[in-house]
N, C-alpha and C positions, 0 to 999 in steps of 0.2 A: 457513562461517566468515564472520565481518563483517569487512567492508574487504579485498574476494579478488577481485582480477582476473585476467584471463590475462596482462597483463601490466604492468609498473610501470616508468616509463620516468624517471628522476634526470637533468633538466637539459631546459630548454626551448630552447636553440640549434639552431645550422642540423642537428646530426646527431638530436637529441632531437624535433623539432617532426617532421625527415621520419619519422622510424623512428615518431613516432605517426601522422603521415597514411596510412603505408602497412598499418600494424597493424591499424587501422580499415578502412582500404578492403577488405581481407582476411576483415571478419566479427570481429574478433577485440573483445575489449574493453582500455581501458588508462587506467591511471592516470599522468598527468603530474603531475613535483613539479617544483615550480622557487621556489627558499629567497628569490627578490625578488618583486616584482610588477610588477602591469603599469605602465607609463611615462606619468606625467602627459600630458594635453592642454591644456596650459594655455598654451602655447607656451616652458616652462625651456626643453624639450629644443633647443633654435635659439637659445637663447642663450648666445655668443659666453662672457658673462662665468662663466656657474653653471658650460659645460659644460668649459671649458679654462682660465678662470685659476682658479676654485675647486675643479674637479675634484667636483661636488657628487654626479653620478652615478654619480662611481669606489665600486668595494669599498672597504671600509672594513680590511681584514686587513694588516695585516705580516709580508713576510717579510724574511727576508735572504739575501745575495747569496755568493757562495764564499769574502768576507773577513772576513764577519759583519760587515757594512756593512748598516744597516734598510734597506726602500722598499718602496711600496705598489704591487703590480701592476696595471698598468691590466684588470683585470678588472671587469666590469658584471655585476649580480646584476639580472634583469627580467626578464619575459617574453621569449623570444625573443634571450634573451642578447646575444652582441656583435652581432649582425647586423645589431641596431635601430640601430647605430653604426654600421656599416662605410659603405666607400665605394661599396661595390654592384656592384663589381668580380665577376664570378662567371665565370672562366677553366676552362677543363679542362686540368690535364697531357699531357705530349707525349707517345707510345709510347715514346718513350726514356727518358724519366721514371717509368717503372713496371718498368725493367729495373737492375739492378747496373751501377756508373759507380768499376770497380777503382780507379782512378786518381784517384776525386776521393771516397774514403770513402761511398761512397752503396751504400746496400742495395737489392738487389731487392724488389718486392711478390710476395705469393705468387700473383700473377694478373697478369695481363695488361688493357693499354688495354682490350680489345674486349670483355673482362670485364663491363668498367665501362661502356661505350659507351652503352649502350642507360638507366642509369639516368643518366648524365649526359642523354642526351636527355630525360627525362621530368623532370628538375629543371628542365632551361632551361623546357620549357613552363610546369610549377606555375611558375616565380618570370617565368613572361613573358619571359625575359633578349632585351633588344635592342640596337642600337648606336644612335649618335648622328652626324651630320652633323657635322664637325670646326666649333667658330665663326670667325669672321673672321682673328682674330689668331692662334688657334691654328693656325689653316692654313696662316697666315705664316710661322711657328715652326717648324712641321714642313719646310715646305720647305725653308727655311733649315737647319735640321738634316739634314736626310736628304740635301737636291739631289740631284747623280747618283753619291751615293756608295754603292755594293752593299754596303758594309757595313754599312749601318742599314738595317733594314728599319720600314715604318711600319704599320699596320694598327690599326682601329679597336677600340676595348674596349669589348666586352661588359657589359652594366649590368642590373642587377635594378632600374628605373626604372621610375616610368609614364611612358607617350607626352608625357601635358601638363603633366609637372613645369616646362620654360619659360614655361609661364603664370603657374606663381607662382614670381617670385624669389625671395622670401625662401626659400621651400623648392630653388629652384636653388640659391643661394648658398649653401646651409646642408645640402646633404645628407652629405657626406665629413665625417664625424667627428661627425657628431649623427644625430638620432633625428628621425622624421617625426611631424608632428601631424597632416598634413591623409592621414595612410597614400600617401604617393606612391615610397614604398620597399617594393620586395620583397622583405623580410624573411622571416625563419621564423614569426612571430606574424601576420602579412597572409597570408602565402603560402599556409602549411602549419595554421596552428591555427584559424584564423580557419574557415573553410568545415568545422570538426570543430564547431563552440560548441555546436549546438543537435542534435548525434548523443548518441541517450542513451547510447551504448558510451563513449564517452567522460568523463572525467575529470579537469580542471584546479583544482590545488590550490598558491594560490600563498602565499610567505611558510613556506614548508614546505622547511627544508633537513633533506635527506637526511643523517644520521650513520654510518648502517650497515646493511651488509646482516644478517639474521638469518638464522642457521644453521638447516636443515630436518632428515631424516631422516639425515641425514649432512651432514661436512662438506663435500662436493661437489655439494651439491643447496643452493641459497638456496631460504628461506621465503618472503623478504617486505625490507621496509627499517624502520629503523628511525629516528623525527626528531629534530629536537634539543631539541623540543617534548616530547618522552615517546612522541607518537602513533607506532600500528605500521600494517604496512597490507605485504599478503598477497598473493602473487601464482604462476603457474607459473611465469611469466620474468623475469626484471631487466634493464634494459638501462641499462647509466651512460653515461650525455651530459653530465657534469658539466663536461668540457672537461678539457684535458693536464694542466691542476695542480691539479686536485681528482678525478679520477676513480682516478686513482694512489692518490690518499690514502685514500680508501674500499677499495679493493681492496687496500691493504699492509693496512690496521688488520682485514680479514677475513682476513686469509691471519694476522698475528699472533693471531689470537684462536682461531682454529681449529688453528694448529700447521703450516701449510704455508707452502712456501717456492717464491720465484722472486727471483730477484736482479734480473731485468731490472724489476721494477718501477720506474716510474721514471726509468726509463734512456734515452738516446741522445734529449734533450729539446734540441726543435729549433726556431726560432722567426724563421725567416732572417737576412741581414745585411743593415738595411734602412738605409737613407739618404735627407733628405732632400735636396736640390737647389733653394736657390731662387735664377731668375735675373733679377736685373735689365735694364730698360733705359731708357731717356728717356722713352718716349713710356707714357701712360698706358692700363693693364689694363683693356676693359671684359666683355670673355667672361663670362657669367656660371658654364656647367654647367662648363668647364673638360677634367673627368677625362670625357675621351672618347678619348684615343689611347695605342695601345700600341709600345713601341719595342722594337727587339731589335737584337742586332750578334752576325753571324757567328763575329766571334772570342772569345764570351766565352758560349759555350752555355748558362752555368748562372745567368743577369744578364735581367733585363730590367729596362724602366723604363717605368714611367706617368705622367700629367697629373695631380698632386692639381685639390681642388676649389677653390672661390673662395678670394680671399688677399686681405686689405685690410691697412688698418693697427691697428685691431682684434685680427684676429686676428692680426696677427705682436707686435703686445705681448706678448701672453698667453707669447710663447717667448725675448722678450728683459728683458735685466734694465730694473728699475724707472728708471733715472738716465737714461735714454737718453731726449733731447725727444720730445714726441708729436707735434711736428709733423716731424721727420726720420723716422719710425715712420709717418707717416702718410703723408709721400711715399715712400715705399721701399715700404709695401703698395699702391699705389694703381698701381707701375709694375713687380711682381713678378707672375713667375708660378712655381707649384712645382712640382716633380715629385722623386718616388718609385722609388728605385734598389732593387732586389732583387736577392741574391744567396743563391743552394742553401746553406743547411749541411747538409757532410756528415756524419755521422754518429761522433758519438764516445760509449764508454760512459759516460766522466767526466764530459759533460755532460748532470747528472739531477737528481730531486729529491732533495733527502733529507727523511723524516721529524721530527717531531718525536722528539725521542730527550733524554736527559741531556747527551749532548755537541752536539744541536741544538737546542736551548728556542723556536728558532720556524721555519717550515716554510723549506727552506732552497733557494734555486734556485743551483744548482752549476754556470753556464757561463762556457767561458772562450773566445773567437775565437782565443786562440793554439793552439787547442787542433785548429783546423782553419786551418791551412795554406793548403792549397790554396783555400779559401774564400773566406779571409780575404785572398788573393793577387789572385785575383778580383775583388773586391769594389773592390778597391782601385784597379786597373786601369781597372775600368768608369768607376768616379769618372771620373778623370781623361781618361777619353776621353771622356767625354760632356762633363766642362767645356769641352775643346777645343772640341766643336763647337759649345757656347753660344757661345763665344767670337768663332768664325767667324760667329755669326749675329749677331753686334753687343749679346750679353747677356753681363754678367760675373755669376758665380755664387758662391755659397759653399755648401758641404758640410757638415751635422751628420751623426755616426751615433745611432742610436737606442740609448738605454741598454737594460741588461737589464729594465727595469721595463713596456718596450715589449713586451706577449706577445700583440696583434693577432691574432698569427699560429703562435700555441703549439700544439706536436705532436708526438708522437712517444714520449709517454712511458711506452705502453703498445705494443710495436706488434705489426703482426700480420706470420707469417711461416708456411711449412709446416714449419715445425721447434719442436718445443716446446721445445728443449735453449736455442733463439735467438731466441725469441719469446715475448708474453704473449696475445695472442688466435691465434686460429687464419685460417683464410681463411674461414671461414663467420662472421667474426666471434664466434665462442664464445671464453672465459676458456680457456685449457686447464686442465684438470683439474677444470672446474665444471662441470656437463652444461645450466643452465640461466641463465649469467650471459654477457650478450654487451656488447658495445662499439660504439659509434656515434659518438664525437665525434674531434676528430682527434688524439689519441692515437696511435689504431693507425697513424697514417700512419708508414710506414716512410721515406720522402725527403719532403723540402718543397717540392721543384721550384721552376722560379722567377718562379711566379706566384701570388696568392693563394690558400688552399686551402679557401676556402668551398663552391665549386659541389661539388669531391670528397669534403668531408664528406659535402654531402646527398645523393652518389648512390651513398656507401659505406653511408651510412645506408637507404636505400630497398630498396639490391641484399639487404643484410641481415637488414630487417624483410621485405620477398618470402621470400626463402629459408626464411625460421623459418614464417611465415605457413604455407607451403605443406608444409612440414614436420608440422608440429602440427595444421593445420585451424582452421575456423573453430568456433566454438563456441556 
């Protein structure tokens, strides 16, 4: 049959690029679809104006929110999906973060750390992941925060960098929240597809969004997918990496066209309780890389907090209203620095997607923070203690929280369990009830821990495509 691979892979992000680096390493062949393309080199992606006051690289979709309130998710349609954006943060979850947390609504995974252990080692190498040398004033900061108190612990964060990103500022100052031109980010398109281009098993078909899967010999068996172009295209396996708010939405519209049912579709859609922190102080910001230190506090297990990247007056425009002078905007960024509060959402069913439907006319994100308690209790807390110790270090701060439209960090809305009654993927990552449709983006994550979940997508995706690889064979 024309346009038939072993396998078809829906979304180029960190769980889609690895599950096809390892499909291939395997023998195997694959087609990647990914509905954007790849990201200008012109140098838009680093700039300040296109990338945060116009939003020019955001998706273009609307949904709305639990009030029927519009807004547009910060979702990126490109090669390589949000990665080409993120901050480069690539942590691994704690051993206690892959167990049930009664107490604070958190689900277990149906695996354990050690599980995962070994494909998190194999991501850090692909993406290079290393640390940075704290710079001068950060170091100052940190002391200042931490001194000799044992309840803040300090330790350096792990980055998907190259070595000589301080050689070129502009790409120092501009990596957290934008896209690389000179490739000095270790993304899923640098990392993971990049070193596939010129494999003839391979497959890259971009501006190609995925609509549907097509029903085979049954409806428990996918044929292939289907585009929104018309085109079809044929495979033994499917794997959706479409990411938490569209992989759902492929897999509700197969399971309604075929007649099958799972309620969790959807469901316990997780995206943490994120905050920014920016602190002031007199003397003027020169650090360039910034986001190199990781903070933690004994008393709030489920919290941490990191160093965003450069901050001027520039960029703090783009977040404050129009009326405010650009020369008080321009002293305020010039003597700012920021940082990034995280806090676990536990798991609720009510926060999920809903489909489009009669009573939803457009795709609907249904969370609510009252809705987790203890999270929300948390979160709140952290705040407030970390202000303190800005405070003591001679930095006054202010606190925003991040609206729903912030999905950075979207997950869970698929996830995977040993119980098909309480889950939608299995632990081998399979669909339950489809014998040849798997999952790789973070969806299936069952808790969000409380640190970014990039590096455990890619080594949920790797553990996955191995498994199947070795299953099936090479071909």
């Amino acid at each position: 049959m024309q346009n038939r691979y072993d396998n078809i892979i829906i979304g180029s992000g960190a769980g889609g690029a690895a599950a096809a680096y390892q499909l291939i390493q395997s023998g195997q062949s694959v087609l990647l679809l990914e509905r954007g393309h790849a990201l200008p080199k012109d140098g838009s992606t680093l700039d300040v104006s296109k990338v945060h006051a116009q939003n020019s690289f955001n998706g273009q979709e609307v949904w709305q929110d639990q009030h029927g309130t519009a807004f547009r998710p910060n979702e990126f349609f490109n090669l390589g999906g949000k990665t080409k954006w993120y901050g480069a943060a690539l942590l691994r979850f704690s051993a206690q973060e892959f167990m049930a947390d009664d107490s604070y609504q958190c689900q277990p995974w149906p695996l354990q750390y050690e599980d995962l252990k070994p494909y998190y080692q194999r991501a850090e190498q692909i993406l290079k992941v290393k640390t940075f040398e704290m710079e001068p004033q950060l170091k100052k900061i940190c002391n200042d925060l931490v001194g000799n108190k044992i309840d803040w612990h300090a330790q350096a964060l792990p980055l998907g960098l190259s070595a000589t990103i301080q050689q070129h500022p502009q790409e120092a100052m501009h990596f957290d929240g934008f896209a690389s031109v000179a490739d000095l980010k270790h993304d899923a398109q640098n990392s993971f597809l990049e070193p596939l281009k010129d494999n003839p098993r391979f497959t890259c078909l971009t501006g190609k969004q995925a609509t549907k899967l097509l029903s085979g010999k049954n409806r428990q068996h996918i044929d292939g997918v289907a585009c929104v172009d018309g085109d079809q295209y044929y495979a033994d396996r499917v794997f959706l990496a479409a990411g938490a708010l569209h992989s759902p939405r492929i897999l509700h519209e197969y399971f309604q066209q075929t007649g099958q049912q799972n309620s969790l579709i959807g469901c316990f859609y997780k995206c943490h309780l994120n905050s920014v922190v920016l602190a002031f102080s007199l003397s003027r910001k020169t650090d360039q890389l910034r986001k190199t230190l990781l903070l933690l506090n004994k008393h709030y297990p489920h919290s941490s907090a990191q160093t965003l990247g450069w901050l001027d007056g520039e960029l703090l425009a783009t977040q404050l209203p129009a009326w405010i002078p650009k020369c008080l905007i321009n002293f305020l960024g010039s003597r700012a620095y920021g940082f990034w509060l995280t806090s676990e959402d536990s798991s609720d069913k009510r926060n999920r997607i809903h489909f489009e439907t009669a009573k939803h006319t457009r795709p609907t994100l249904d969370y609510s923070q009252e809705r987790l308690p203890q999270s929300k209790a948390e979160h709140t807390q952290f705040i407030r203690a970390f202000k303190r110790r800005l405070l003591r270090a001679g930095m006054l701060s202010s606190a925003r929280n991040m609206p729903v439209e912030a999905t950075a960090h979207a997950c869970g809305t698929l996830v995977t369990g040993d119980d098909e009654n309480h889950s939608v993927v299995d632990p081998e990552g399979k669909v339950w009830g489809i014998d040849n449709l798997y999952v790789v983006d973070g969806s299936v994550l069952p808790r969000s821990s409380r640190v970014n979940p990039a590096l455990t997508i890619y080594a949920w995706a790797l553990r996955t495509a191995k498994r199947v690889a070795k299953r099936t064979g090479p071909n």
